[in-house]
C-alpha positions as CSV (number, residue, x, y, z in Angstrom):
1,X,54.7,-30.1,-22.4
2,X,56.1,-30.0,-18.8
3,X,54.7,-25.7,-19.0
4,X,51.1,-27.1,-19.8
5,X,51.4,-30.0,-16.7
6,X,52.7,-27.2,-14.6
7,X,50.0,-24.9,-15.7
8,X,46.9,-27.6,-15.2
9,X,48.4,-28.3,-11.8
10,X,48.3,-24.9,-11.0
11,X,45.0,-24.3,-11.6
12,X,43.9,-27.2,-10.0
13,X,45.6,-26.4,-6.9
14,X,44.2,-23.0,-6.8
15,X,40.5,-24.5,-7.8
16,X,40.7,-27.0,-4.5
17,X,42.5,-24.6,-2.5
18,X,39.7,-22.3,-2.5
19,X,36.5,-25.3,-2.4
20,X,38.7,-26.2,1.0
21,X,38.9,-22.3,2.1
22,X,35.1,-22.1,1.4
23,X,34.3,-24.9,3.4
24,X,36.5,-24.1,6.1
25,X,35.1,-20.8,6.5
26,X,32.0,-22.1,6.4
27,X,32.4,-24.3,9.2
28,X,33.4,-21.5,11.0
29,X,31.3,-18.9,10.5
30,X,28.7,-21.8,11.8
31,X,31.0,-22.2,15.2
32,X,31.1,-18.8,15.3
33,X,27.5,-18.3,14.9
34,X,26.7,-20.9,17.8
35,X,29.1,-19.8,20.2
36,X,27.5,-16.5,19.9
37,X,24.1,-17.3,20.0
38,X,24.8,-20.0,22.9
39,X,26.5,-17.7,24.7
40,X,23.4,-14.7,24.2
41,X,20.9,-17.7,25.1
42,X,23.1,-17.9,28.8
43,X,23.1,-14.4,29.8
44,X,19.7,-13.5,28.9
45,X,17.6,-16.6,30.4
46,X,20.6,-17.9,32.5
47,X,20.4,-21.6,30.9
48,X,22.1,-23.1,28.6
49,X,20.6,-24.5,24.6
50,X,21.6,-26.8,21.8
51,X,22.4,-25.2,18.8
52,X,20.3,-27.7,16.8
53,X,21.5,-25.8,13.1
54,X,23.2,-23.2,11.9
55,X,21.5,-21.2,8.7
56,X,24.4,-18.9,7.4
57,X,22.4,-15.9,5.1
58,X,23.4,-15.7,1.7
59,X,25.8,-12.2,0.6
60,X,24.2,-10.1,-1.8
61,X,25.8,-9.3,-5.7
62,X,27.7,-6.9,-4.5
63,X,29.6,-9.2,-2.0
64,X,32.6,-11.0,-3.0
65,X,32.2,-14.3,-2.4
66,X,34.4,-15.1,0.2
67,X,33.5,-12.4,2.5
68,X,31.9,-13.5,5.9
69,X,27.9,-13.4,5.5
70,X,26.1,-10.4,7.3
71,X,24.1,-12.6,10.1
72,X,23.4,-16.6,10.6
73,X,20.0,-18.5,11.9
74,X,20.7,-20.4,14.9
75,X,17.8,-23.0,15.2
76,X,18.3,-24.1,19.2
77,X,16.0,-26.4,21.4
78,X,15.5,-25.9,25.1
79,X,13.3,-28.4,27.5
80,X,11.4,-29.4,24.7
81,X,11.3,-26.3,23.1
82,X,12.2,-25.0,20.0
83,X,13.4,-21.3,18.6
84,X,15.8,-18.8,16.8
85,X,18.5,-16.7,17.4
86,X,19.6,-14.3,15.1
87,X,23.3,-13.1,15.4
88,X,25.6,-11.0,13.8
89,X,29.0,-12.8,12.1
90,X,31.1,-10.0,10.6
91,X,30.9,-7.7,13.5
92,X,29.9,-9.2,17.1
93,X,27.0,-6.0,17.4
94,X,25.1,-6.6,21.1
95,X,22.4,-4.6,18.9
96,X,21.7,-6.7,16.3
97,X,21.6,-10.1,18.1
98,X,17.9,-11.1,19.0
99,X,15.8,-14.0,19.5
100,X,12.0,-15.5,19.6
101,X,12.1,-17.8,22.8
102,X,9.2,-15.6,24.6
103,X,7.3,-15.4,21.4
104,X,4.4,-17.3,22.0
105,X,4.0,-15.7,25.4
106,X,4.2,-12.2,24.4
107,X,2.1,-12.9,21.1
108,X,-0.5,-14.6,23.4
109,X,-0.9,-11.7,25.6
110,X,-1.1,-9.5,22.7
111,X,-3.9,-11.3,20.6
112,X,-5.9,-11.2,23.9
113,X,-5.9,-7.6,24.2
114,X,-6.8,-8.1,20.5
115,X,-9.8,-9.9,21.1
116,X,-10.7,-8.1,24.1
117,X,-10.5,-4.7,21.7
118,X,-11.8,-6.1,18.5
119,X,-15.2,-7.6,17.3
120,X,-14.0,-10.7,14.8
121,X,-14.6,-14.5,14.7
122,X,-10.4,-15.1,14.4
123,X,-7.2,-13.7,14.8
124,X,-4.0,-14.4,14.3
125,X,-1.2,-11.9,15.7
126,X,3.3,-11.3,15.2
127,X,5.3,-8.4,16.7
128,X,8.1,-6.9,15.5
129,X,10.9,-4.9,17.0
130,X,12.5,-2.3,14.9
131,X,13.2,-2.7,11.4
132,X,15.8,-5.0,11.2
133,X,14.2,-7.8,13.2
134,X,11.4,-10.4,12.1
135,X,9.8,-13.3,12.6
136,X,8.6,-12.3,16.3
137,X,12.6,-11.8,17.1
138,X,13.4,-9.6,20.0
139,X,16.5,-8.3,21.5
140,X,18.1,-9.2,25.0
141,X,16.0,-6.6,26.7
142,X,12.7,-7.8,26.4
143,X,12.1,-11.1,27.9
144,X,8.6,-10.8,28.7
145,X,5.1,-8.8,27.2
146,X,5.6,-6.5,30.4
147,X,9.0,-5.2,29.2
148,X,7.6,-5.2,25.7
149,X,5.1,-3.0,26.9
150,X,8.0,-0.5,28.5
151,X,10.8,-0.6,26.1
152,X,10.4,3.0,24.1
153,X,12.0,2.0,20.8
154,X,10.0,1.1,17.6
155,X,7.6,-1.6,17.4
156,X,5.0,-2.2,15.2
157,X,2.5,-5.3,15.8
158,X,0.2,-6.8,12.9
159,X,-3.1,-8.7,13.4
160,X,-4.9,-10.6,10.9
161,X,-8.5,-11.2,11.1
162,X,-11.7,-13.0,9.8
163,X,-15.2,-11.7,10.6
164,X,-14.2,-8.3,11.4
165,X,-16.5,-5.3,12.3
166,X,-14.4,-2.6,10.3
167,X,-15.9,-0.5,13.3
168,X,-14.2,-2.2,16.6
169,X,-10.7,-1.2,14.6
170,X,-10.1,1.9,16.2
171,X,-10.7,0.3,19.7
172,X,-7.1,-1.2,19.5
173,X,-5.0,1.5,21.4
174,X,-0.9,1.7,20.3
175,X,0.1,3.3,23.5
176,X,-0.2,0.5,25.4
177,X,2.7,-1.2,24.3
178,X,5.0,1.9,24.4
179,X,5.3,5.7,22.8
180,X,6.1,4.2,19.6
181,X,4.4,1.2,18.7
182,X,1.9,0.9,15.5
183,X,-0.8,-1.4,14.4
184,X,-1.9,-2.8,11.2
185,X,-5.1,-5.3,11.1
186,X,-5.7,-6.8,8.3
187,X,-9.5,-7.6,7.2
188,X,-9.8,-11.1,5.8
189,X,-12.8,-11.9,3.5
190,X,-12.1,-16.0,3.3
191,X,-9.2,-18.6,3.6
192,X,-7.0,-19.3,6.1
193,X,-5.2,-16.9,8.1
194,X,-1.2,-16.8,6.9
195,X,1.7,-16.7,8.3
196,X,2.1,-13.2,8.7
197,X,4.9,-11.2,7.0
198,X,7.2,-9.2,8.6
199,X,6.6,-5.5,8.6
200,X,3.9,-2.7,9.4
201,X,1.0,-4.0,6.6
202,X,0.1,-0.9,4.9
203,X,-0.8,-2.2,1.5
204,X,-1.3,-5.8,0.3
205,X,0.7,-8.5,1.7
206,X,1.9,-10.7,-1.0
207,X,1.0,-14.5,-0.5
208,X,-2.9,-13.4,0.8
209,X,-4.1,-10.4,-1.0
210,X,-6.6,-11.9,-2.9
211,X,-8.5,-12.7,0.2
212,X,-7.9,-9.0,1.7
213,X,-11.2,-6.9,2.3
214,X,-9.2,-3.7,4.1
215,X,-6.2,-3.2,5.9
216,X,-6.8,-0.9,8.7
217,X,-3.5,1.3,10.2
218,X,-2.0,3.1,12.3
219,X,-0.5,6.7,10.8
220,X,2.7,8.2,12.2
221,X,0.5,11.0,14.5
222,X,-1.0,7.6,16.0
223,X,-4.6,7.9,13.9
224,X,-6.3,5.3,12.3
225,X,-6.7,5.5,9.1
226,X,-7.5,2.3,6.2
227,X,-7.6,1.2,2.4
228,X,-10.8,-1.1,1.6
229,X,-10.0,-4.0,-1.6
230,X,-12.3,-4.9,-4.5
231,X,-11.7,-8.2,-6.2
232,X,-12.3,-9.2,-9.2
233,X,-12.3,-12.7,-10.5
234,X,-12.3,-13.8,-14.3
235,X,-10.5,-17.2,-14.9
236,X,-7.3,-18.0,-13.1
237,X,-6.7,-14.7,-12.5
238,X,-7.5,-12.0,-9.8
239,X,-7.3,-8.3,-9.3
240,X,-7.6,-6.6,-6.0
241,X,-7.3,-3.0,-6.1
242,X,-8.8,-0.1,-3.7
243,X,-12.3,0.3,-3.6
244,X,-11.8,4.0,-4.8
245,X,-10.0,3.1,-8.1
246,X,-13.1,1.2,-9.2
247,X,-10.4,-1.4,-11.4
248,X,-12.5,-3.3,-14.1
249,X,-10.8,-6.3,-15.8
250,X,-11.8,-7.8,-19.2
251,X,-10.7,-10.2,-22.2
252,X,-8.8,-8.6,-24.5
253,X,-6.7,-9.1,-27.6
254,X,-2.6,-9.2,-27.8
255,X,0.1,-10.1,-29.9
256,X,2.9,-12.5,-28.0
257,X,5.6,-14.1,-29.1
258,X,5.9,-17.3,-30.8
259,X,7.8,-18.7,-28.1
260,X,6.0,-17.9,-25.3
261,X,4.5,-20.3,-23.5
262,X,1.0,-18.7,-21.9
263,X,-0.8,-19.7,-18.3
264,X,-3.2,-17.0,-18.8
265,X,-5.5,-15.5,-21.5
266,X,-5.3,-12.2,-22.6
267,X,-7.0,-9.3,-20.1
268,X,-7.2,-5.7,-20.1
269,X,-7.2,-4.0,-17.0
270,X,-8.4,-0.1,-16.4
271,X,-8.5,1.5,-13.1
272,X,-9.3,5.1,-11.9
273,X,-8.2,7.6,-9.5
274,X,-4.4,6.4,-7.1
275,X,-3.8,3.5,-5.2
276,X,-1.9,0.3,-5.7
277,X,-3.0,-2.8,-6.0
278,X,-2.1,-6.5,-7.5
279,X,-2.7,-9.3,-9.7
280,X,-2.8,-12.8,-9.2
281,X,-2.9,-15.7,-11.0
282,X,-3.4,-19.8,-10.4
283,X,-1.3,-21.7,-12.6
284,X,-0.1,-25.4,-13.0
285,X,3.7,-25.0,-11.6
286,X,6.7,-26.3,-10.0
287,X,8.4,-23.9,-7.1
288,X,11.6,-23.4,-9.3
289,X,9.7,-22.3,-12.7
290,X,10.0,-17.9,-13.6
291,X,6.8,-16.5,-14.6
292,X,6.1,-13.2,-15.8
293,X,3.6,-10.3,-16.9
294,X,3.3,-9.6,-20.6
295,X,2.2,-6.3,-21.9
296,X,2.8,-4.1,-25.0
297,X,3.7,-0.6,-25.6
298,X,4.5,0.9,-28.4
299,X,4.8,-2.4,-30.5
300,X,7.5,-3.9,-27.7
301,X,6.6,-6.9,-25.8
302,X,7.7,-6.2,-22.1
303,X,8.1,-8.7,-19.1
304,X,8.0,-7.9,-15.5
305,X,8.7,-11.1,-13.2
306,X,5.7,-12.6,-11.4
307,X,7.1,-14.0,-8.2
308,X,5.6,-16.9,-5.9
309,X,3.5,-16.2,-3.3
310,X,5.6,-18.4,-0.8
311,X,2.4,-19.5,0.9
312,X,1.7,-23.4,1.2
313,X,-0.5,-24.3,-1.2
314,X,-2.0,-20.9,-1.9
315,X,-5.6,-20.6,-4.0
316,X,-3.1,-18.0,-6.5
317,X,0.3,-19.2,-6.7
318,X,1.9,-16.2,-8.7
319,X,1.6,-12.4,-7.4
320,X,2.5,-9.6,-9.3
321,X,4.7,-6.9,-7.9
322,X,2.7,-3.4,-6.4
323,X,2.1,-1.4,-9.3
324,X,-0.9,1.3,-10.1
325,X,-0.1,4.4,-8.1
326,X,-2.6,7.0,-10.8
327,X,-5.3,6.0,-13.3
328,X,-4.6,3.7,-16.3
329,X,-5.4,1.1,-18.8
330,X,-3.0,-1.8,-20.3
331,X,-3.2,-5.6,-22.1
332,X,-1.7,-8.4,-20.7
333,X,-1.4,-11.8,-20.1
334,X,0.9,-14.4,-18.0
335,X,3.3,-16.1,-19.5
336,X,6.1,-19.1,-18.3
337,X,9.1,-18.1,-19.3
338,X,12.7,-16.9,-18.2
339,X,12.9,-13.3,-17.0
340,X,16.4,-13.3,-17.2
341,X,16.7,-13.7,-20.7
342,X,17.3,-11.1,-23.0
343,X,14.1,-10.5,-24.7
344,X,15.3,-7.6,-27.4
């Protein structure tokens, strides 16, 4: 009797010795993360900024648990204003830290060489500075659109716009904001401009490419080059796919399973010719629900996971992920189910 007391202690030790450890690396990895950014915030604008919040990112599967996360948010407010440093927690790497206090500065000198380049009723603009950053971030060497203009490493600027003459694209010139900067505008045919997504737009970007006429780019040897969308509409789903596919999208016939529980009728979908495209689809849902594709091959029912848009209050909710690349023709429907499951 006394073994199994001693035993149940034990692991009840063990169990709240490692909830306290969790916490209290927790709390600080967050100290950690403030001091850093705080002390970033000092030597590259020479004031000093709360540290309002501390988002820690998540590790990924193949993380244990209690390893230190990657990098950590750092939401800070200065004379009124608000912004984000990004910093490094494992490893304390000058090169990764960054930041977005001179983001509406340098963003507002960029959309106005925008608009004076480009033909368009509206336009919405983000920069980006090398692959790892986002979200207008930018490291302690650019302070200001000038140096963003001189720094020679990789940037890569997106503009979104309504109204545009396709024809005015080309007038937007990448050299002016270094030897290694890229453009992407995309052509909106209706709806709000987003919140742009990270990244040189090459293809459809997930939470508004049902409303996406073209996406015009800039190739690595600095030419301009673009992919024009068709959309097609039938019930609460949408299909955009390049013009030169010629994608046609029907009612159709399909099996299912019993216990599926269907947002969507059945459709068959044939396209022509490469490119990749998406599907859409407006369904009655709650943010934490798992929706998938349904299609058959062969006489097995397969499910491919439709994620969320993200976007607030999109017109389509549910976006599948980029598929096409040659000519084909399948069934399939949408479906609210569990993709984790094991369907066999």
């Amino acid at each position: 009797m006394r073994r199994k007391i001693f035993s149940a202690l034990f692991v009840l030790c063990v169990t709240v010795f490692s909830a306290g450890c969790g916490i209290i690396g927790g709390l600080s990895y967050e100290m950690t993360a403030r001091d850093r950014a705080q002390r970033y915030v000092t030597e590259k604008y020479g004031f000093t900024a709360d540290a309002e919040r501390v988002i820690l990112t998540e590790n990924s599967w193949l993380e244990f648990t209690w390893e230190a996360p990657q990098s950590a948010h750092v939401l800070m407010k200065h004379g009124g204003r608000e912004f984000t440093v990004l910093v490094p927690i494992r490893e304390d790497d000058p090169e990764f830290i960054c930041d977005n206090y001179e983001a509406e500065e340098i963003c507002a000198e960029i959309r106005g060489y925008a608009e004076s380049c480009l033909e368009c009723d509206e336009i919405a603009v983000r920069a980006d500075y090398g692959n790892p950053y986002g979200n207008h971030l930018l490291p302690k060497d650019i302070r200001s659109a000038g140096e963003l203009k001189r720094s020679e490493r990789d940037k890569i600027i997106t503009v979104f716009a309504k109204g545009l003459d396709p024809a005015s694209a080309e007038n937007l010139d990448p050299s002016e904001y270094g030897t290694d900067t890229h453009f992407s505008i995309v052509e909106m045919r209706d709806g709000d401009l987003p919140e742009i997504p990270y990244g040189l737009i090459r293809e459809l970007p997930a939470q508004c490419g049902w409303s996406v006429a073209a996406v015009h780019y800039t190739d690595n040897d600095g030419s301009w080059k673009h992919v024009a969308y068709d959309r097609t509409v039938l019930d609460n789903v949408c299909l955009v796919m390049p013009s030169e596919c010629h994608a046609e999208i029907e009612r159709a016939e399909g099996p299912g399973m019993p216990d599926d529980d269907p947002v969507t009728e059945w459709y068959r979908i044939r396209y022509h010719g490469e490119g990749y495209g998406a599907l859409y689809a407006d369904a009655d849902m709650e943010q934490d629900e798992e929706f998938c594709i349904e299609y058959e091959h062969n006489g097995q029912a397969y499910y491919e996971r439709m994620p969320h848009t993200g976007g607030d209050d999109p017109e389509y909710g549910l976006c599948s992920n980029r598929w096409g690349s040659s000519g084909s023709e399948f069934v399939f429907r949408v479906v609210r189910r569990d993709y984790r499951r094991n369907y066999e």
